[in-house]
Backbone as CSV, one residue per row, in Angstrom:
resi,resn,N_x,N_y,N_z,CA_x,CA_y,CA_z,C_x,C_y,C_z
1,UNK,-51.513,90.685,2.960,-52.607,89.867,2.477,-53.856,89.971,3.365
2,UNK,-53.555,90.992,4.497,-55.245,90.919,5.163,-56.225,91.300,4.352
3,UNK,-57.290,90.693,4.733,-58.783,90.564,3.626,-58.914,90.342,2.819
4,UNK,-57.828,89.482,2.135,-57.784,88.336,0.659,-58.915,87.598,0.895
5,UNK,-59.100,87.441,-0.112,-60.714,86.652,-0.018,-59.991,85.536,-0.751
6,UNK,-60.578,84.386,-0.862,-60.175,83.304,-1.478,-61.448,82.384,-1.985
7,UNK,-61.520,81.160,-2.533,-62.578,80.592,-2.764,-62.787,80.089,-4.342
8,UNK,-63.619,79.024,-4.451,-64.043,78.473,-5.915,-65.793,78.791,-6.446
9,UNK,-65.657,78.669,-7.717,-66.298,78.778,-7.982,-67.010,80.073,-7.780
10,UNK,-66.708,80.958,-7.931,-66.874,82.537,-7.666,-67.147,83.277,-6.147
11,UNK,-67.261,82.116,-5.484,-67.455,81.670,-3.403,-66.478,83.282,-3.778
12,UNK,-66.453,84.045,-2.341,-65.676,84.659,-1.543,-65.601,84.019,-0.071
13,UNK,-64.733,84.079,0.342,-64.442,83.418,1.920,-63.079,84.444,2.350
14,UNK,-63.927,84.703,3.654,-62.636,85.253,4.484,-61.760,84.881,4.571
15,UNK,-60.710,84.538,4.384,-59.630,84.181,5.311,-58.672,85.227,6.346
16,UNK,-59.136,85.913,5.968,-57.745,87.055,7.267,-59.159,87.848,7.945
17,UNK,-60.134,87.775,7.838,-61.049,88.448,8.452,-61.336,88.497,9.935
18,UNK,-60.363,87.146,10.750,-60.202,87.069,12.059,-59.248,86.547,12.214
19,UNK,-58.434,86.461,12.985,-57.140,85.943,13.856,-57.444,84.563,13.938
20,UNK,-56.337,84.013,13.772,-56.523,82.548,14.397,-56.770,82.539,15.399
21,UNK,-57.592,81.515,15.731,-58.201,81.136,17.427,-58.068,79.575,17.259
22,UNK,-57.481,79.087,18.352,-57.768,77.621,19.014,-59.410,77.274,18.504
23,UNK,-60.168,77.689,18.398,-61.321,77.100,18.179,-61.847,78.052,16.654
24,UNK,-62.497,77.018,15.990,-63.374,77.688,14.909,-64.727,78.701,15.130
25,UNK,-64.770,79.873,14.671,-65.884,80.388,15.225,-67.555,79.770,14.531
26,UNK,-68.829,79.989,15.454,-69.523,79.045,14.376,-70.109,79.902,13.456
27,UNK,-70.106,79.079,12.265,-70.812,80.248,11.104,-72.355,80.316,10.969
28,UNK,-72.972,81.206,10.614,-74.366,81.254,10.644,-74.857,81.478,9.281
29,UNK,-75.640,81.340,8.641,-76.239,81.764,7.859,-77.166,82.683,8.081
30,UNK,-76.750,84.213,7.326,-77.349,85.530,7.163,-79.046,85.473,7.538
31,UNK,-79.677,84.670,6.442,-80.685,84.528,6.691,-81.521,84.182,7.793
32,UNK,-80.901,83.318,8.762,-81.471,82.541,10.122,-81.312,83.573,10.810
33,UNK,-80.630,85.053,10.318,-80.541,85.815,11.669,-81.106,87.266,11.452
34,UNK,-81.374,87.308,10.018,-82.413,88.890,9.929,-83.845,88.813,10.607
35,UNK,-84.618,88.065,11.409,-85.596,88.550,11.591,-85.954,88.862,12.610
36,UNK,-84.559,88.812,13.580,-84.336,89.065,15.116,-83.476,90.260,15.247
37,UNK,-83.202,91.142,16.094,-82.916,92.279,16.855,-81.223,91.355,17.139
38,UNK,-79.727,91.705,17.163,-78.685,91.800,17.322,-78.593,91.619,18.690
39,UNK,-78.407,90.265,18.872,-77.748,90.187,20.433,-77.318,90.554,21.291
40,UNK,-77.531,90.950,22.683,-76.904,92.467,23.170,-75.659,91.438,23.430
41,UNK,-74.470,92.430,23.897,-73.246,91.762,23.506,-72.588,91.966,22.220
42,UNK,-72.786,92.045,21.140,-72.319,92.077,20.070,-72.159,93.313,19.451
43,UNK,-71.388,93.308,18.181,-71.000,94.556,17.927,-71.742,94.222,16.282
44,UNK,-71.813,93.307,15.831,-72.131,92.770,14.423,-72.289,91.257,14.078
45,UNK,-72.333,91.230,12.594,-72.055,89.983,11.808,-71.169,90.398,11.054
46,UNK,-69.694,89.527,11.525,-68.764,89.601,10.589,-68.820,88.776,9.336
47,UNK,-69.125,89.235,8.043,-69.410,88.403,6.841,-67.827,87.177,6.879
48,UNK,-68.057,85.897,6.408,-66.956,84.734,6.467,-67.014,84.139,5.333
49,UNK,-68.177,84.193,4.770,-67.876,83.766,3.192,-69.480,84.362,2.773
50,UNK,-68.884,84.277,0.993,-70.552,85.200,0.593,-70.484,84.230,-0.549
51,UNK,-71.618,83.523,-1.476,-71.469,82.998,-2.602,-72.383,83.949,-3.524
52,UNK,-72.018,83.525,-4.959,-72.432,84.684,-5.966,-73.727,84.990,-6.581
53,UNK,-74.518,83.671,-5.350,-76.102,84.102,-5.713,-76.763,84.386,-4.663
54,UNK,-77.774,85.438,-4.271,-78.204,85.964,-3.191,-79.259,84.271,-2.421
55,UNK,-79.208,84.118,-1.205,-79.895,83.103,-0.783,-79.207,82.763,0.347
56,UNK,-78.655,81.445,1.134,-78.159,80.954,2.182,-76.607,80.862,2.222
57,UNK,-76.228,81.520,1.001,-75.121,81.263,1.029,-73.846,82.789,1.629
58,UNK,-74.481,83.489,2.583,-74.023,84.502,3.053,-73.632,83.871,4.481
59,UNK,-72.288,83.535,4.848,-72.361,82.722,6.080,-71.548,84.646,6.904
60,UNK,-71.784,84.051,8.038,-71.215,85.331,9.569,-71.091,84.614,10.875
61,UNK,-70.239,85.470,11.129,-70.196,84.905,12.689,-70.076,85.820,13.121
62,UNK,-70.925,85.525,14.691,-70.944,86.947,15.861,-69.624,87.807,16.327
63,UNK,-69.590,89.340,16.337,-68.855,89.551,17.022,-68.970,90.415,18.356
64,UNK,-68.326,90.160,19.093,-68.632,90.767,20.530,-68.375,92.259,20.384
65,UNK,-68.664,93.064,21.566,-68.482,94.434,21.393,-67.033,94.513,21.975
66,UNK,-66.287,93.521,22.491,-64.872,93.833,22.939,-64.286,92.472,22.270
67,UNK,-63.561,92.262,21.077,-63.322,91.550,20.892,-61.758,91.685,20.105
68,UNK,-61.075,90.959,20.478,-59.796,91.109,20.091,-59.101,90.001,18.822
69,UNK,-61.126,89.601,17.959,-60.824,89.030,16.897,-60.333,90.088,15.681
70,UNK,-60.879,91.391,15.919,-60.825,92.388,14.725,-59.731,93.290,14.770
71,UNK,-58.840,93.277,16.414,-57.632,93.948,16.256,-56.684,93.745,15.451
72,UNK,-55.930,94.573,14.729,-55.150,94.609,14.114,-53.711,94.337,14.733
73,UNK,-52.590,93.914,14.606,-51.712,93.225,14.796,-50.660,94.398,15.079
74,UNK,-50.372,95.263,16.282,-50.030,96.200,17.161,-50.534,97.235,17.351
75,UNK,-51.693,97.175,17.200,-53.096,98.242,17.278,-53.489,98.401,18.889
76,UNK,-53.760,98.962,19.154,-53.802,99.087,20.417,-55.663,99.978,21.060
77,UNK,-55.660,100.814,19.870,-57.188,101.328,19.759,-58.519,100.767,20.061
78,UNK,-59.575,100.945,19.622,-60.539,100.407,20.073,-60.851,99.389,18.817
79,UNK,-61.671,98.354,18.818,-61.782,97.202,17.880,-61.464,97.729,16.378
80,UNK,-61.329,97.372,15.455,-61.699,97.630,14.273,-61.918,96.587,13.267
81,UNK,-62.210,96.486,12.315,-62.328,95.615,10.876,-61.187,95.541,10.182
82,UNK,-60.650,94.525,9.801,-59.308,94.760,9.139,-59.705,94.660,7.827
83,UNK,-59.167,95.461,7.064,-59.260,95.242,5.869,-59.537,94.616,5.008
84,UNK,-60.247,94.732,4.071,-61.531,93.872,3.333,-62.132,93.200,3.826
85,UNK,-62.779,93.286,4.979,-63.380,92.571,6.116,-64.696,93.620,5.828
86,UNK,-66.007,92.436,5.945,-67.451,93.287,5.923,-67.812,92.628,7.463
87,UNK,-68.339,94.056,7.864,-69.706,93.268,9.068,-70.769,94.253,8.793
88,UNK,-71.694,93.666,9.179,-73.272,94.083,9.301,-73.880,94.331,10.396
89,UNK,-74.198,95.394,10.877,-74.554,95.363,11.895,-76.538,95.765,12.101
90,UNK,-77.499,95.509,12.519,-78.813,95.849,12.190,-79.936,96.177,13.869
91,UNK,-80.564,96.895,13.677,-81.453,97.190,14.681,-82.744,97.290,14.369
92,UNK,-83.867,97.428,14.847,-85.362,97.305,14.641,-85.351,98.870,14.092
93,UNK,-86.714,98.811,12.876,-86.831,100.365,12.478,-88.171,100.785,13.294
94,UNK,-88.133,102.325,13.206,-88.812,102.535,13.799,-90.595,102.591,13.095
95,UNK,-90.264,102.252,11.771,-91.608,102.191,10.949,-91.681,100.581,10.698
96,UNK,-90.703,99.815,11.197,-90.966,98.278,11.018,-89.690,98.093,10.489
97,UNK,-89.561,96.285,10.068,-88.339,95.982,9.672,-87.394,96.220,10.505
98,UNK,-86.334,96.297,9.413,-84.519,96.551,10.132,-83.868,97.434,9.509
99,UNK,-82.698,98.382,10.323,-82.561,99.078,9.690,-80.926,98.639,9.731
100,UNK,-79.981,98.539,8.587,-79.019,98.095,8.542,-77.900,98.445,7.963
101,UNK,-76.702,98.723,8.593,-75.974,99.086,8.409,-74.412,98.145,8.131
102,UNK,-73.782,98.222,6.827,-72.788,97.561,6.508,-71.602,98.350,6.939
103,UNK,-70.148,97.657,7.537,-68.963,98.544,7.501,-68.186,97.639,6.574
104,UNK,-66.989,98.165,5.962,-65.803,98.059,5.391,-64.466,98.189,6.090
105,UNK,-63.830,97.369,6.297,-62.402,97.310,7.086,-61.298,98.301,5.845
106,UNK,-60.721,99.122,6.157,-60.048,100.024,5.440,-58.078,99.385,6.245
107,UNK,-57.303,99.933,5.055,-55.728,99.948,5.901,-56.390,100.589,6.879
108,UNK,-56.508,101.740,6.597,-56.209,103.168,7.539,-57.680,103.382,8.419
109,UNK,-58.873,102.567,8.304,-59.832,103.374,8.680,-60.905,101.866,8.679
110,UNK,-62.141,102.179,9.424,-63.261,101.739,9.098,-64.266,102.675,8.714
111,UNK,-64.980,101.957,7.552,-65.531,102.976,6.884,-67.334,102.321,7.246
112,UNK,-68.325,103.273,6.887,-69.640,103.068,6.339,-69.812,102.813,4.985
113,UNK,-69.752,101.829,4.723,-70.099,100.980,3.384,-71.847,101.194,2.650
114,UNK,-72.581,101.273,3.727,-73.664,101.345,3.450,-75.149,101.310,4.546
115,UNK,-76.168,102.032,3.656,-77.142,101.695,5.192,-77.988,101.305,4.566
116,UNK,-79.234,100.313,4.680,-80.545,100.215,3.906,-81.640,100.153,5.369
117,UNK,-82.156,101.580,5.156,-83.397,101.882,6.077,-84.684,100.612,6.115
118,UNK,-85.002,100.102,7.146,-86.465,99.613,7.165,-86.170,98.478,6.297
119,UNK,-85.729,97.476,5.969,-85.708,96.759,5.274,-86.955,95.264,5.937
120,UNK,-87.178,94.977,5.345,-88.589,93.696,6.113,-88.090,93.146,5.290
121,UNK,-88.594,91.799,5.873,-88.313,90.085,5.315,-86.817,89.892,6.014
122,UNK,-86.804,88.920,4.499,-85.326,88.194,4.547,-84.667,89.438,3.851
123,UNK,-84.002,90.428,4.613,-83.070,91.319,4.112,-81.779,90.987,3.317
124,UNK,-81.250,89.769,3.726,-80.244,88.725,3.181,-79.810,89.435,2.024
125,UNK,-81.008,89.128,1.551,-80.817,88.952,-0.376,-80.636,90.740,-0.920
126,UNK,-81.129,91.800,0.102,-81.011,92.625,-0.393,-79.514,93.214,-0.398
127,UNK,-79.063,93.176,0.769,-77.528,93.295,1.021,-76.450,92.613,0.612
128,UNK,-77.083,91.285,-0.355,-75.845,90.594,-0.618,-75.236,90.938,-1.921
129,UNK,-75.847,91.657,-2.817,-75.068,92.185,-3.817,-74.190,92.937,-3.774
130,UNK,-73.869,94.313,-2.615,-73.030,95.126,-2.309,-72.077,94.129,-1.571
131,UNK,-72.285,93.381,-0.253,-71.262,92.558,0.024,-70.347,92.211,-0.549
132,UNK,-71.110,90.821,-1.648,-70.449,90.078,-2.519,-69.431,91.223,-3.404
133,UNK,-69.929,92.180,-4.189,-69.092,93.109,-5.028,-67.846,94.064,-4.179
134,UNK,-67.941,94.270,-3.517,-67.350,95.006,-2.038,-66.192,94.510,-1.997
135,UNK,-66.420,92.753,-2.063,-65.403,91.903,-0.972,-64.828,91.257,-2.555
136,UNK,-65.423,91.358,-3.302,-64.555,90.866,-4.496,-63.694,91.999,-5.690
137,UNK,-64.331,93.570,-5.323,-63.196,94.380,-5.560,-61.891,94.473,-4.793
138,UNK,-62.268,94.425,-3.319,-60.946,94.902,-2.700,-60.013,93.465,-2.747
139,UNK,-60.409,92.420,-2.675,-59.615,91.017,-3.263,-58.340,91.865,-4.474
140,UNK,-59.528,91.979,-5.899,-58.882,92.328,-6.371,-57.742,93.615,-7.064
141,UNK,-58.120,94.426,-6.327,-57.353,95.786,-6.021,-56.133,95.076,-5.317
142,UNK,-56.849,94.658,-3.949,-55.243,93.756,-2.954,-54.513,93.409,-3.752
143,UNK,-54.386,92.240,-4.974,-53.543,91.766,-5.554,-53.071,92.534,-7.041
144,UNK,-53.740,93.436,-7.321,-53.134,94.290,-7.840,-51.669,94.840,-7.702
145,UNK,-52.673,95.676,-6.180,-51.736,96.545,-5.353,-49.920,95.506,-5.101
146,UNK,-50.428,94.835,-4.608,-49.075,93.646,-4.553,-48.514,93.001,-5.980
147,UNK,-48.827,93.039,-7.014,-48.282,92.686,-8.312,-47.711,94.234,-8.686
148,UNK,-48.128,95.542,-8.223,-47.606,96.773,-8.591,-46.164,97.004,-7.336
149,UNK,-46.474,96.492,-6.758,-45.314,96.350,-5.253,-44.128,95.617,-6.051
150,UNK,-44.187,94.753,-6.479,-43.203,93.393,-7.033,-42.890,93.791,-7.992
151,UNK,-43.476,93.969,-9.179,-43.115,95.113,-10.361,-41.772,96.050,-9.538
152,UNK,-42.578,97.070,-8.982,-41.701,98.037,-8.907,-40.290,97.857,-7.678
153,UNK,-40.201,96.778,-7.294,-39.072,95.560,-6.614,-38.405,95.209,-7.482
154,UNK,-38.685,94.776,-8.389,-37.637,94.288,-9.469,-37.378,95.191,-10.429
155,UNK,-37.828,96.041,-10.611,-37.641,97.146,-11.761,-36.135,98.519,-10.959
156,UNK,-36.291,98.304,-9.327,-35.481,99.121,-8.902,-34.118,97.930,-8.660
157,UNK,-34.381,96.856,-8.803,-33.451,95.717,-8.709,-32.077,95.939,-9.444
């Protein structure tokens, strides 16, 4: 079930997108944080919930560049995204704006999901359509994939 998304009302919300921790991480809203340069320290914005209309409703929380929220559970490698897990990561362009780059948590891999060059303003709204669609295919592929698992469990039964 890593990177099941869950949620009402068409909401996506992480739930396996980080490890439990003794403490809640704090969530930010996307928007309060495109018009600044990426904290040194950090590796991204891990997306934590996205809602289905572009605006404030893209929440993230920071992640460090060594952080043992995104390891995988006897992984031993260098950080990764677990599966159906989005982060964003963004830097200043060199013609203005931001230039920004989305990843995708894969089983097997982290992938490049996407880049949007130079973006100015509230970039938010431009990236939240791929997010939102991103994190609500692999939801539902996941439970696919596991209703085709169970099927074929009881069919060899």
């Amino acid at each position: 079930m890593d990177g099941r998304m869950t949620g009402s009302a068409g909401s996506h919300r992480a739930s396996e997108c980080s490890a439990p921790s003794a403490r809640s991480p704090r969530l930010t809203a996307l928007s309060d944080l495109v018009g600044h340069p990426m904290p040194e320290g950090v590796r991204g914005a891990l997306v934590r919930s996205v809602l289905p209309v572009p605006g404030p409703g893209l929440h993230t929380t920071w992640v460090p560049i060594t952080s043992s929220r995104l390891r995988l559970p006897g992984h031993r490698g260098p950080d990764r995204i677990r599966p159906g897990c989005v982060m964003l990561s963004w830097a200043p362009a060199a013609e203005g704006g931001m230039d920004v780059t989305a990843h995708l948590g894969l089983v097997s891999m982290e992938v490049v999901l996407a880049n949007w060059p130079g973006l100015k303003g509230d970039w938010s709204q431009t990236v939240h359509p791929t997010v939102y669609e991103v994190i609500g295919l692999h939801a539902a592929l996941s439970v696919a994939t596991d209703a085709l698992q169970l099927a074929n469990r009881l069919a060899d039964a």
